[in-house]
KOLVEXKE-209557 format. One line per field, with one value per residue (C-alpha): residue in three letters; x, y, z; residue number from 1. Coordinates in steps of 0.05 Angstrom, whole numbers, plus 5000, padded with zeros to 4 digits. Layout:
residues N
resn (ALA,...)
east (X,...)
north (Y,...)
up (Z,...)
resi (NUM,...)
end
This chain:
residues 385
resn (UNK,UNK,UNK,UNK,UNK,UNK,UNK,UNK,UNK,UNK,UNK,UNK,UNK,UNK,UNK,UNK,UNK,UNK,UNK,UNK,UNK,UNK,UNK,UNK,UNK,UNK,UNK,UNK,UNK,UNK,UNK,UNK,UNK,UNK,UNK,UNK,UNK,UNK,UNK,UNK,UNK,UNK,UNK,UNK,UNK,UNK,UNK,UNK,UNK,UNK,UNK,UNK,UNK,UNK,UNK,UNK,UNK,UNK,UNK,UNK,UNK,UNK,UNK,UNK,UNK,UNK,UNK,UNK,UNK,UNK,UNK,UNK,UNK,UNK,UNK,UNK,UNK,UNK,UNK,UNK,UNK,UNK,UNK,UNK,UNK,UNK,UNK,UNK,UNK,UNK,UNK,UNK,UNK,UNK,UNK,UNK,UNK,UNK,UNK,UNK,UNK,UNK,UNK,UNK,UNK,UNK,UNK,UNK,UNK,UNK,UNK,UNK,UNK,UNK,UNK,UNK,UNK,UNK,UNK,UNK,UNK,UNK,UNK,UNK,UNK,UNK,UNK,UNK,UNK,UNK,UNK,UNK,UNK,UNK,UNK,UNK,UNK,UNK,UNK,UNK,UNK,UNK,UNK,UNK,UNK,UNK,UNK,UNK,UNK,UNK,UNK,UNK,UNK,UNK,UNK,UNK,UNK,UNK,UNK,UNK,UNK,UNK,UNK,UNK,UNK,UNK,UNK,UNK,UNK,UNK,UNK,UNK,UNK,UNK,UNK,UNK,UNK,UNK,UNK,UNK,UNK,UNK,UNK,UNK,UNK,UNK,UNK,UNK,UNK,UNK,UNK,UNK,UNK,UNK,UNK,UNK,UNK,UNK,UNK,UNK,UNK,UNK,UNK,UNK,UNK,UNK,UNK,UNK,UNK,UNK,UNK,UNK,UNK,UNK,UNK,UNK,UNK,UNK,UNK,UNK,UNK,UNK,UNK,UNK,UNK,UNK,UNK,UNK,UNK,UNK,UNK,UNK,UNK,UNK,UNK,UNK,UNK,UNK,UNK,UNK,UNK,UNK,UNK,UNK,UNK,UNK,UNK,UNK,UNK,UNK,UNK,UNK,UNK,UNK,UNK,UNK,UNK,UNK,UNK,UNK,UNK,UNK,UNK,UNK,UNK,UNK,UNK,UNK,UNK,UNK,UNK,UNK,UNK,UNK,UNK,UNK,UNK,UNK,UNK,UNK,UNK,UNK,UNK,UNK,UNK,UNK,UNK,UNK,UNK,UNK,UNK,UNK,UNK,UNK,UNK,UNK,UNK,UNK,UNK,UNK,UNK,UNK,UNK,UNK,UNK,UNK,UNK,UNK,UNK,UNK,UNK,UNK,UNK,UNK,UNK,UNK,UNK,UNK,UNK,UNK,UNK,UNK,UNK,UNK,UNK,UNK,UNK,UNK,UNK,UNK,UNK,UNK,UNK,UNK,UNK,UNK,UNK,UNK,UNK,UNK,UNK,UNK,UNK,UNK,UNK,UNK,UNK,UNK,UNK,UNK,UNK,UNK,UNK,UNK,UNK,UNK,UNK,UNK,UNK,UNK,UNK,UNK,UNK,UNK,UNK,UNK,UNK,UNK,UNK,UNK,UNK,UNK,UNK,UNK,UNK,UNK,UNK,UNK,UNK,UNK,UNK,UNK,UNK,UNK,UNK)
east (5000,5022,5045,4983,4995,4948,4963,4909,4834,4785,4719,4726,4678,4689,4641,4599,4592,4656,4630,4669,4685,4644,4590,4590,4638,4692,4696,4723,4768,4783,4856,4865,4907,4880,4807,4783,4823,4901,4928,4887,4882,4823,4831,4790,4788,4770,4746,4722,4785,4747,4747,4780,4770,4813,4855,4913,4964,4976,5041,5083,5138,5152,5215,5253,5285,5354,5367,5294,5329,5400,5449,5505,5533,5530,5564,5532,5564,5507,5543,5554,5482,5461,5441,5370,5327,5263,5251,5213,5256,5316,5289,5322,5289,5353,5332,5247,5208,5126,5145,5183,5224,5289,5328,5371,5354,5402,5354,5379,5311,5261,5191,5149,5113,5063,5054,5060,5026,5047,4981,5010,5069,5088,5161,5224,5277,5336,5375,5445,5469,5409,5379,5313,5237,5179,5117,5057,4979,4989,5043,5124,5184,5250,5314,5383,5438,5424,5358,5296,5224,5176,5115,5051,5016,4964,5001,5006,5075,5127,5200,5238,5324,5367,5424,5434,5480,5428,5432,5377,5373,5296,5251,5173,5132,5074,5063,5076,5133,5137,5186,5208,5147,5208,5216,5151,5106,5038,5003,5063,5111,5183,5222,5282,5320,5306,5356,5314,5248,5193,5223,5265,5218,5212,5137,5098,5093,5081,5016,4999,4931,4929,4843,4860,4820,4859,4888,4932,4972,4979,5019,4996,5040,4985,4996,5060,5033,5041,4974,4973,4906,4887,4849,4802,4838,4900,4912,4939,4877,4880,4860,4864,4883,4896,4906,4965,4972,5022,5088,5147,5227,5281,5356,5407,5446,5402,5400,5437,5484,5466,5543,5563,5621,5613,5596,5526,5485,5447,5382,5406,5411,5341,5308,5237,5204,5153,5111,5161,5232,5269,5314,5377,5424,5500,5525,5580,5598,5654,5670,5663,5694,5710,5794,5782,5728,5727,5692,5688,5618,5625,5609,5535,5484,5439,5380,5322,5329,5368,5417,5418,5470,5475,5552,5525,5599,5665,5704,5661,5710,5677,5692,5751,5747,5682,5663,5605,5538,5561,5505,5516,5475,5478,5425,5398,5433,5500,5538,5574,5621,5678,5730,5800,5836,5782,5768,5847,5848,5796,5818,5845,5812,5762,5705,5682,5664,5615,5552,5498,5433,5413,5346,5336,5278,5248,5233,5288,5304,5302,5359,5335,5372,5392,5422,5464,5491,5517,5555,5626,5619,5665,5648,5615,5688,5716,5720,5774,5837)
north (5000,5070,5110,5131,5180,5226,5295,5321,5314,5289,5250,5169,5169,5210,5258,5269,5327,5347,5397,5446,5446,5514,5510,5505,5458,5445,5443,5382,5392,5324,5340,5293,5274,5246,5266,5217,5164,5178,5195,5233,5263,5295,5354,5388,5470,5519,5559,5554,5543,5577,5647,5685,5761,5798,5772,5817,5817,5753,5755,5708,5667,5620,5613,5637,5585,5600,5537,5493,5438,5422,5368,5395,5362,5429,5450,5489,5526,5528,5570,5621,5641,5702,5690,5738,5755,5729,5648,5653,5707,5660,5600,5601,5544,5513,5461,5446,5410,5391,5347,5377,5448,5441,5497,5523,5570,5610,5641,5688,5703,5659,5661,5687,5758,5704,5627,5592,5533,5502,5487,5454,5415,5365,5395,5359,5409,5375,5422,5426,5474,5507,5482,5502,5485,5471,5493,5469,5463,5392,5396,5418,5387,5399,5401,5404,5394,5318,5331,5322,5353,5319,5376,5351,5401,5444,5439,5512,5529,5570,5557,5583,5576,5578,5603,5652,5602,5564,5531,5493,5437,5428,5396,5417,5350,5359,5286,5259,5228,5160,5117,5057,5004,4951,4973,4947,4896,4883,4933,4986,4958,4972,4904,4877,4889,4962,5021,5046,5035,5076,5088,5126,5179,5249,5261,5320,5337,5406,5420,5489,5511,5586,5618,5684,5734,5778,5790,5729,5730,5672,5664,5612,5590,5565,5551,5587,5647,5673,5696,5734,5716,5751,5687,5720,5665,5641,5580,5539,5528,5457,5423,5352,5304,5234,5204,5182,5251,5298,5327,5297,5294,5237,5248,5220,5198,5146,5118,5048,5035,4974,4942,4899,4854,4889,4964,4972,5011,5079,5046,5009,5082,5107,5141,5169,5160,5202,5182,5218,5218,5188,5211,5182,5188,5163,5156,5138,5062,5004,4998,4941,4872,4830,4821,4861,4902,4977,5020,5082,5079,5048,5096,5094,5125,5167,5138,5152,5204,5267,5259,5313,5305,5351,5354,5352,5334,5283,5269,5252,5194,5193,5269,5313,5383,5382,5424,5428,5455,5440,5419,5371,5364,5298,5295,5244,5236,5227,5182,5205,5173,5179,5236,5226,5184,5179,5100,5087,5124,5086,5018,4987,5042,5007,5063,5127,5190,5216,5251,5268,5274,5254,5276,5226,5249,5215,5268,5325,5389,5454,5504,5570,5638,5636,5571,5595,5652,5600,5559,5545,5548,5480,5424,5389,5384,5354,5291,5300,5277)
up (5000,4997,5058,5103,5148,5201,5235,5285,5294,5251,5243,5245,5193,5125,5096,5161,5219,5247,5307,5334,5407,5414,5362,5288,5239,5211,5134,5097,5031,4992,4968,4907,4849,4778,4791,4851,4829,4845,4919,4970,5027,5063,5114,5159,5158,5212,5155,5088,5046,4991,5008,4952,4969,4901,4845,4844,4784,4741,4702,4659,4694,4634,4619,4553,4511,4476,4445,4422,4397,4422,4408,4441,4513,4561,4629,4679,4729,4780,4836,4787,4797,4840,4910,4919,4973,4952,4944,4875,4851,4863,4825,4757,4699,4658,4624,4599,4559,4562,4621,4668,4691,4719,4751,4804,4862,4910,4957,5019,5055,5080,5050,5098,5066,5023,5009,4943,4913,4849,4811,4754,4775,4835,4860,4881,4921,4929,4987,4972,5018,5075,5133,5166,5159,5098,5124,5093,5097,5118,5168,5179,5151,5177,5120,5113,5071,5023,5033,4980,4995,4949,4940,4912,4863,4904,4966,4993,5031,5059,5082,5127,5127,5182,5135,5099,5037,5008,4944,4915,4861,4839,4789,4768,4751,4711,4731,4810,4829,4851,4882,4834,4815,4822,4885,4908,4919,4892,4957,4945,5002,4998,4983,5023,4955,4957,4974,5020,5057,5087,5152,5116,5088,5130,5149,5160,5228,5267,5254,5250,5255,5255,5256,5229,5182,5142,5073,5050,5001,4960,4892,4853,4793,4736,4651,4658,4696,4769,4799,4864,4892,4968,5012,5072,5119,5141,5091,5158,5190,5184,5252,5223,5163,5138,5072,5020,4991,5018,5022,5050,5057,5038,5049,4993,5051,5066,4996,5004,4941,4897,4878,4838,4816,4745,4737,4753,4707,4730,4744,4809,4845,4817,4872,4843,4780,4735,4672,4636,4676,4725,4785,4804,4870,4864,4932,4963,4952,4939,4869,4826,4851,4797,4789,4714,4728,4711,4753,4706,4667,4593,4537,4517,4477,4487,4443,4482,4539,4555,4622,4671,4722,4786,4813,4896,4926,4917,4861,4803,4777,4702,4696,4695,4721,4753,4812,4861,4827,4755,4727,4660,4600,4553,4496,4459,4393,4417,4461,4515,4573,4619,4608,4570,4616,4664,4654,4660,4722,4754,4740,4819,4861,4913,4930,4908,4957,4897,4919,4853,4825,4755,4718,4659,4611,4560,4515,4493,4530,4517,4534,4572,4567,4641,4635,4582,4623,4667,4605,4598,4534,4522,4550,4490,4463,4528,4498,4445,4465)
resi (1,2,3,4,5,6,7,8,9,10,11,12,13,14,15,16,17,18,19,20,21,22,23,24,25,26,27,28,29,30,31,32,33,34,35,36,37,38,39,40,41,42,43,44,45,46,47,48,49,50,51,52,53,54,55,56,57,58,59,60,61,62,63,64,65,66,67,68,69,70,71,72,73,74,75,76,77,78,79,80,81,82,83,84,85,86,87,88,89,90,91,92,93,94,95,96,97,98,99,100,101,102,103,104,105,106,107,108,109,110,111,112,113,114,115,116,117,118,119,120,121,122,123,124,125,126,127,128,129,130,131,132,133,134,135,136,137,138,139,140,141,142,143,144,145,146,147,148,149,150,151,152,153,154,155,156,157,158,159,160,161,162,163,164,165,166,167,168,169,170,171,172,173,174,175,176,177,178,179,180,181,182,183,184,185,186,187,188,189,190,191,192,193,194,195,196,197,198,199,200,201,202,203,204,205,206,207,208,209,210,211,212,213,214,215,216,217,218,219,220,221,222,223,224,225,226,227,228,229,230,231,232,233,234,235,236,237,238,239,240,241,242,243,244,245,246,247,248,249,250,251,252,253,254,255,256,257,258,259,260,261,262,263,264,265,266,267,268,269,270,271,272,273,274,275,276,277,278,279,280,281,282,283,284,285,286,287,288,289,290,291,292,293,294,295,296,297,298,299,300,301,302,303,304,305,306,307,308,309,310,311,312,313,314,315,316,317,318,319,320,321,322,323,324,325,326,327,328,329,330,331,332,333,334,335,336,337,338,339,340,341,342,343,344,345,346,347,348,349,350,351,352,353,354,355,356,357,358,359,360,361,362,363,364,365,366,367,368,369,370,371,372,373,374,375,376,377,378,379,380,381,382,383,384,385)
end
């Protein structure tokens, strides 16, 4: 089965009365995915969670494409992007197609002056360098450094950092994530063979209910445009929830390696999964046992998918000259593999301290023009010798 989980009060049975302790009720919001057939949860409101008073401004946040349709391997140099005060303002989209937005964000100030929800698209943060506190609807989430926060779409939030460095890897779904199908059993348990299990995920907790009137400021991303939309009450007023459907955290530190006496191909470290990408974690973990084996990756081709690889920490033993925050770009068309010199290198060493995430999509992406600011403007020829 999926994970259940509960925070606060509600009714045992759904859909009925739900009486406040001094007179009236408490309203009931069914917070689903894929009509009333995918995840849910349902929640319980100390007021209407209806109440739009005024539709401010609605503006285009889509992002501008410089190259539509790229065959050229790219290098990002992620920490080359601006730090800014405001959390939206920071995230930057590198790299989009139909499926999916991926970007960078650098953000210095904690979002407190409004709340966000993502109408469109589930969201993966991965934190790469931050600590401090999601809050959401459904409950808190503390992060730190390896962390991911899985969002689902709809899910209004805030975070607050602890730091004042924070560096952000993130991906916009426009279908949920998942964790692996092979993973699982026929109910949705984790099996023994998996690299991790569900004692490992970070739950809501924290529940904030808040019964405040006012003018609340939500901005809702929606078809490419940013509506700011004023709610009559405090969007935490959530006394009570259960269900399958809601955000929660994962560390890449607890994602246990899958080894092998042969170099293992990039599947075994999948972490989540999408109708239309995949996301991988390479961890620390022994090298390849056989007496011959190589541990750098064999060359292969890119037939069906671009590769997206985030540059977290360690040395990246299939690369040369790679830094924290690069961010590499391998489309389909073209093979690509380890560095000049890079498989020779490898051959007798016993473990690598490599820390990454990988975005595989399955259809082509697009090139935006802040991504290209960040270029090195070489790295496509890095593997002439």
């Amino acid at each position: 089965m999926p994970l259940y989980h509960k925070l606060g009060d509600f009714p045992q049975k759904r859909h009925t009365q739900f009486e406040k302790p001094n007179g009236g009720f408490y309203y009931e919001q069914l917070f689903g995915t894929e009509g009333f057939h995918g995840h849910s949860s349902l929640s319980y409101h100390v007021h209407r969670p209806t109440q739009v008073k005024e539709i401010l401004n609605s503006y285009s946040v889509e992002p501008k494409i410089a190259i539509g349709k790229n065959i050229k391997s790219l290098l990002f140099k992620g920490f080359e992007l601006k730090p800014e005060n405001d959390f939206l303002d920071s995230r930057k989209a590198m790299l989009v197609n139909k499926d999916c937005i991926i970007g960078l964000a650098a953000p210095k100030e904690s979002l407190r002056n409004y709340f966000y929800k993502n109408a469109d698209a589930d969201e993966m943060l991965f934190i790469h360098k931050g600590k401090g506190k999601l809050r959401t609807m459904l409950g808190n989430i503390p992060f730190e450094y390896g962390d991911y926060l899985i969002i689902p779409r709809g899910i209004i939030y805030q975070i607050e950092f602890e730091t004042e460095e924070n560096r952000l890897f993130y991906v916009e779904s426009y279908s949920p994530f998942y964790t692996p199908k092979r993973y699982k059993n026929q109910s949705g348990q984790h099996l023994e063979h998996s690299p991790f299990c569900e004692r490992d995920f970070i739950l809501p907790t924290e529940l904030e209910t808040h019964d405040e009137k006012g003018d609340f400021l939500i901005k809702i991303k929606k078809e490419g445009m940013m509506h700011e939309v004023i709610y009559a009450t405090h969007p935490f007023d959530v006394v009570g929830w259960d269900g399958y459907n809601f955000p929660y955290g994962f560390s890449i530190h607890n994602f246990e390696p899958i080894t092998g006496r042969v170099h293992q191909p990039p599947p075994v470290h999948q972490t989540f999964e999408t109708a239309t990408f995949v996301v991988c974690s390479f961890c620390p973990r022994l090298y390849d046992y056989h007496p011959k084996a190589i541990p750098a990756p064999y060359n292969h081709s890119n037939i069906d998918s671009d590769e997206v690889l985030y540059y977290v920490d360690g040395d990246f033993m299939s690369r040369n000259n790679i830094e924290q925050g690069h961010i590499t770009l391998h489309p389909k068309g073209i093979p690509h593999g380890p560095a000049p010199g890079a498989m020779e290198r490898s051959i007798g060493h016993k473990e690598t301290l490599e820390l990454a995430v990988m975005v595989d999509t399955f259809r082509p992406l697009m090139v935006t023009e802040e991504a290209m600011g960040l270029d090195d403007g070489q790295y496509y020829k890095s593997w002439t010798e």
